[in-house]
py3Dmol code that shows the C-alpha trace and the ligand (Angstrom):
import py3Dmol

protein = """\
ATOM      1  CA  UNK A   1       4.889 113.944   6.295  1.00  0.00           C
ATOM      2  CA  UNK A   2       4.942 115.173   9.923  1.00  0.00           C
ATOM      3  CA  UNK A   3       8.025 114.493  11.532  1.00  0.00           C
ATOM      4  CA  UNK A   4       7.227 111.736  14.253  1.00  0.00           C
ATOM      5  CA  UNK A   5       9.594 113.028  16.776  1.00  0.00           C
ATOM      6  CA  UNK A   6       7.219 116.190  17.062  1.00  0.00           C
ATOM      7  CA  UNK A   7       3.496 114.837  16.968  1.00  0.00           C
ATOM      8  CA  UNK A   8       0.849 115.721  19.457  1.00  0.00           C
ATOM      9  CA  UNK A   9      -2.111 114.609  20.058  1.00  0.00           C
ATOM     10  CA  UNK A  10      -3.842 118.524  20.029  1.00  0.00           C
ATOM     11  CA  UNK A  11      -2.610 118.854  16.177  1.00  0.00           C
ATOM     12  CA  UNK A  12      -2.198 115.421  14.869  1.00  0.00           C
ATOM     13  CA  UNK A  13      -4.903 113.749  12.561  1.00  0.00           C
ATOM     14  CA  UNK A  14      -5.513 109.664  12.172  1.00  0.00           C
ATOM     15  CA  UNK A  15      -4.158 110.422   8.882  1.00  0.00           C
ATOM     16  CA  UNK A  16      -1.258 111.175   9.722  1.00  0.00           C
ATOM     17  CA  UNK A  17      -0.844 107.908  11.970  1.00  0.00           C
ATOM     18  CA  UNK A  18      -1.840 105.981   9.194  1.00  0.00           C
ATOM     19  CA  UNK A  19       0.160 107.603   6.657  1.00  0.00           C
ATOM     20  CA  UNK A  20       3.679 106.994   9.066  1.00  0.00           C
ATOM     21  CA  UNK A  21       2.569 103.356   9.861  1.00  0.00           C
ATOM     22  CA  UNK A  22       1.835 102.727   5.919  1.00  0.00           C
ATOM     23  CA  UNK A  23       5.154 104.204   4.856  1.00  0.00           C
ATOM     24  CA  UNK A  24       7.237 102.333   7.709  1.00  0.00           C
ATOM     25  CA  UNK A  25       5.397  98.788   6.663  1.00  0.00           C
ATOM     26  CA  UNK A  26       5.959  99.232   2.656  1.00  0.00           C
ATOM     27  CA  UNK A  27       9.457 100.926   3.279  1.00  0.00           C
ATOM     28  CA  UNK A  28      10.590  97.227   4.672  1.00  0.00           C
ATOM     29  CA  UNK A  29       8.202  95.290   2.484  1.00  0.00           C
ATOM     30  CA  UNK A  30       5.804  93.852   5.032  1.00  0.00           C
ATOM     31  CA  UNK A  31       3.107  94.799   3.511  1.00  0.00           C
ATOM     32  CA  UNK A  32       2.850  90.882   2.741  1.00  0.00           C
ATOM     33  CA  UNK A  33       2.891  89.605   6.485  1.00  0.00           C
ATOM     34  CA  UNK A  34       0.027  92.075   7.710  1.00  0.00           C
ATOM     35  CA  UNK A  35      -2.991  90.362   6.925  1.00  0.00           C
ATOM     36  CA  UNK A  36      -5.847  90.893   8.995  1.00  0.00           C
ATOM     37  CA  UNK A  37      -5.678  87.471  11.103  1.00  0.00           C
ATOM     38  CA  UNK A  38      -1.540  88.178  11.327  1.00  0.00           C
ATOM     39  CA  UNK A  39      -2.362  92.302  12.832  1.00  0.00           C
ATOM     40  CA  UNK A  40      -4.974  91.085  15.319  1.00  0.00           C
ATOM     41  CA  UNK A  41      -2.723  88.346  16.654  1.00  0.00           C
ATOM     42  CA  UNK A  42       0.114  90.859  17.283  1.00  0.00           C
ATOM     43  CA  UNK A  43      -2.317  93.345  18.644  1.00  0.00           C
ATOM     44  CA  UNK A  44      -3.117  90.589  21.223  1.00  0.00           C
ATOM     45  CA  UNK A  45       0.211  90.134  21.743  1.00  0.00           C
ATOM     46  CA  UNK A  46       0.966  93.647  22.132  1.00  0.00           C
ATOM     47  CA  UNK A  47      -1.857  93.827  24.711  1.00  0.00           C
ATOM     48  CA  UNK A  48      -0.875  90.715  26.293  1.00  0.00           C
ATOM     49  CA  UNK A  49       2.665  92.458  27.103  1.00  0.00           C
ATOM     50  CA  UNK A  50       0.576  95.957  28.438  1.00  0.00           C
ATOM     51  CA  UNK A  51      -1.088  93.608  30.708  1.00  0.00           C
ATOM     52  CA  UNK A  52       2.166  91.947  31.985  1.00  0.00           C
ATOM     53  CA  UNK A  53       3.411  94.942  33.064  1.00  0.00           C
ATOM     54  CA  UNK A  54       0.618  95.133  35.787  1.00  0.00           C
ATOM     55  CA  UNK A  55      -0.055  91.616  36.534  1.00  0.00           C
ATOM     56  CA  UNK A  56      -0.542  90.836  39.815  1.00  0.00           C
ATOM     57  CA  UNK A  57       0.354  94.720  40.994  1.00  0.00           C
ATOM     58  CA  UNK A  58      -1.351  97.955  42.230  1.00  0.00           C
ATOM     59  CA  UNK A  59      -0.164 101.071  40.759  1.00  0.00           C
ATOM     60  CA  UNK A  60      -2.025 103.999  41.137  1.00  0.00           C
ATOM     61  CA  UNK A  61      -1.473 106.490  38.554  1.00  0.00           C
ATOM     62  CA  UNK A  62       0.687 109.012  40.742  1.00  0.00           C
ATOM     63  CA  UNK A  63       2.862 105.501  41.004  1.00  0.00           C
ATOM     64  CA  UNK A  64       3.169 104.503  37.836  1.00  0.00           C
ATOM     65  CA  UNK A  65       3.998 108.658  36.871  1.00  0.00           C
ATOM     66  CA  UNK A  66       6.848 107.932  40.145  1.00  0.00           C
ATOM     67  CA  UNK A  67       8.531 104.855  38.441  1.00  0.00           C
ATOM     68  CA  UNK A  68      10.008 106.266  34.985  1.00  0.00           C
ATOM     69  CA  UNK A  69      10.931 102.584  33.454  1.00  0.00           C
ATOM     70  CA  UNK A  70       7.271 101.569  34.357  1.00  0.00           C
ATOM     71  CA  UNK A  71       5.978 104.712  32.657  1.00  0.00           C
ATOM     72  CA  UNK A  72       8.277 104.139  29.661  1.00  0.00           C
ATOM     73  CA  UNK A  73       7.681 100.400  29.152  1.00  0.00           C
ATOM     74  CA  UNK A  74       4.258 101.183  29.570  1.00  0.00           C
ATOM     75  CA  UNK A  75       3.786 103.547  26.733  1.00  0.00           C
ATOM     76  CA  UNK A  76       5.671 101.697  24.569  1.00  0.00           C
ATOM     77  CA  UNK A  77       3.239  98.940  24.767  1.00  0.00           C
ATOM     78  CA  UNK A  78       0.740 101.614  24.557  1.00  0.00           C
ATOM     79  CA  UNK A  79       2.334 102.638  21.063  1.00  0.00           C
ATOM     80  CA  UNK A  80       3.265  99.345  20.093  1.00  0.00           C
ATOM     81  CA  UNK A  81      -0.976  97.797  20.121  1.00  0.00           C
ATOM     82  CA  UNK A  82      -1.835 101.481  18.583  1.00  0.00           C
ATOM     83  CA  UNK A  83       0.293 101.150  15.656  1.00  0.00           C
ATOM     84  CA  UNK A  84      -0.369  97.714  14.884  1.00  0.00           C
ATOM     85  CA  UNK A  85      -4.195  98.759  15.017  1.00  0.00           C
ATOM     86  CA  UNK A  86      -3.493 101.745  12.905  1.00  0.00           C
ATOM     87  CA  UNK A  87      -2.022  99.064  10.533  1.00  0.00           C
ATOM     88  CA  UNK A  88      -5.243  97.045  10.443  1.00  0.00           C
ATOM     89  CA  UNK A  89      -6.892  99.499   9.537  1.00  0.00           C
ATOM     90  CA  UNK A  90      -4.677 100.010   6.951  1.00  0.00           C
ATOM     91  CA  UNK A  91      -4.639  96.498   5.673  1.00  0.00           C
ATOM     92  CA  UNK A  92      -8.884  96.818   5.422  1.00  0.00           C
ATOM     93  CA  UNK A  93      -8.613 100.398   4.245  1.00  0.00           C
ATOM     94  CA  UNK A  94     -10.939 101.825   6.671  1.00  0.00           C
ATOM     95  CA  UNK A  95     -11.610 104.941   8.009  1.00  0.00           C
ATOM     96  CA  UNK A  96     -11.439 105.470  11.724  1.00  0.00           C
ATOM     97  CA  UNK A  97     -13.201 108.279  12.553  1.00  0.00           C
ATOM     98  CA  UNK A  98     -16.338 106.532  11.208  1.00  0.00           C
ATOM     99  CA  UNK A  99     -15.915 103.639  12.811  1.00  0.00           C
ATOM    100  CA  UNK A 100     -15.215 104.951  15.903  1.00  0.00           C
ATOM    101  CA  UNK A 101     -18.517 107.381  15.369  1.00  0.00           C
ATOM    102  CA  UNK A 102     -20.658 104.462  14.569  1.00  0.00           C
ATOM    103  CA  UNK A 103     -19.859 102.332  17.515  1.00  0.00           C
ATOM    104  CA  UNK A 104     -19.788 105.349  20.069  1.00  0.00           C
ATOM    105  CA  UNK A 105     -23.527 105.671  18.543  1.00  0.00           C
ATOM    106  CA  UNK A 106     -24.149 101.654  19.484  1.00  0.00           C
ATOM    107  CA  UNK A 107     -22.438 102.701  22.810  1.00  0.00           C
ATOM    108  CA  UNK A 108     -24.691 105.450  23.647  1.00  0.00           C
ATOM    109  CA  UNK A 109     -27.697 103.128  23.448  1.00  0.00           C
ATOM    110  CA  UNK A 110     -26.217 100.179  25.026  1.00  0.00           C
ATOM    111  CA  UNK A 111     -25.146 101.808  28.109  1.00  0.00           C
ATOM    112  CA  UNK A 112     -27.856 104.513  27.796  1.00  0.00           C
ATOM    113  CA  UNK A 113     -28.096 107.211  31.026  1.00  0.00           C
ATOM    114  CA  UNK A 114     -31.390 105.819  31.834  1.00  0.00           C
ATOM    115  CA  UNK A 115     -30.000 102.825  32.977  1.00  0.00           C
ATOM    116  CA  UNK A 116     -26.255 103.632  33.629  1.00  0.00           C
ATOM    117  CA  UNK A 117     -25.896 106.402  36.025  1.00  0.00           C
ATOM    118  CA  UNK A 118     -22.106 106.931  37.329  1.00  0.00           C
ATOM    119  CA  UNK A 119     -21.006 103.675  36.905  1.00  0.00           C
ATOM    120  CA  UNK A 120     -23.824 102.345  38.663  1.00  0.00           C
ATOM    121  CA  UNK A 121     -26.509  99.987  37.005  1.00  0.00           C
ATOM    122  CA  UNK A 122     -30.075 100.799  38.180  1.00  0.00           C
ATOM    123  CA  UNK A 123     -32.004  98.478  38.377  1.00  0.00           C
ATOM    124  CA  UNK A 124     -35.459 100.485  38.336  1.00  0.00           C
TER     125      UNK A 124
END
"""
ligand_1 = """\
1
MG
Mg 5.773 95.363 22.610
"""
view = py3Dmol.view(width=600, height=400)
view.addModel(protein, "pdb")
view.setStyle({"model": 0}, {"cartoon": {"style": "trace"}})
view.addModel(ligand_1, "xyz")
view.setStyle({"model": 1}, {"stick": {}})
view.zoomTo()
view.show()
């Protein structure tokens, strides 16, 4: 296993995520406590502490890159709703990439370029 202290995104497979995220759950035997409904609670409430961070503020991104304890407590939310996805997935043994390739391909024809045009809807 990849140290963690070293990844990247340029050389670091989903494997590799899910294979650190597997081995930290069954290393403290919580396997048991991350059942599907149990992950997607804490991945709201992982996202509901993201969204704290901004509520009711204006950052723009050279701000938030300013203000290091914003930047940090950011990312760690950031990491915190990523690796209790990556343990979801886990937890219903599926595979990412093709996941993420089927629903880019629902994507495309939702929000085709016929209709959605930089953002803006036309309505022709
Ligand atoms: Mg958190």
């Amino acid at each position: 296993m990849k140290d963690v202290i070293n990844l990247n995104d340029s050389d670091t497979s989903i494997s590799v995520f899910k294979d650190i995220v597997r081995k930290f759950v069954e290393k403290r035997n919580w396997t048991k406590y991350h059942t599907a409904k149990n992950l997607v609670q804490a991945i709201n409430c992982e996202a509901g502490e993201l969204s704290h961070l901004l509520l009711f503020k204006e950052y723009s991104k050279e701000a938030i890159w300013n203000d290091e304890a914003l930047l940090t407590n950011l990312t760690d939310e950031i990491a915190d709703v990523f690796i209790y996805l990556i343990s979801l997935i886990n937890s219903l043994n599926l595979d990412l990439s093709q996941i993420f390739a089927k629903k880019m391909e629902k994507n495309k024809e939702k929000y085709n370029l016929k209709e959605y045009n930089n953002g803006l809807y036309d309505k022709k």
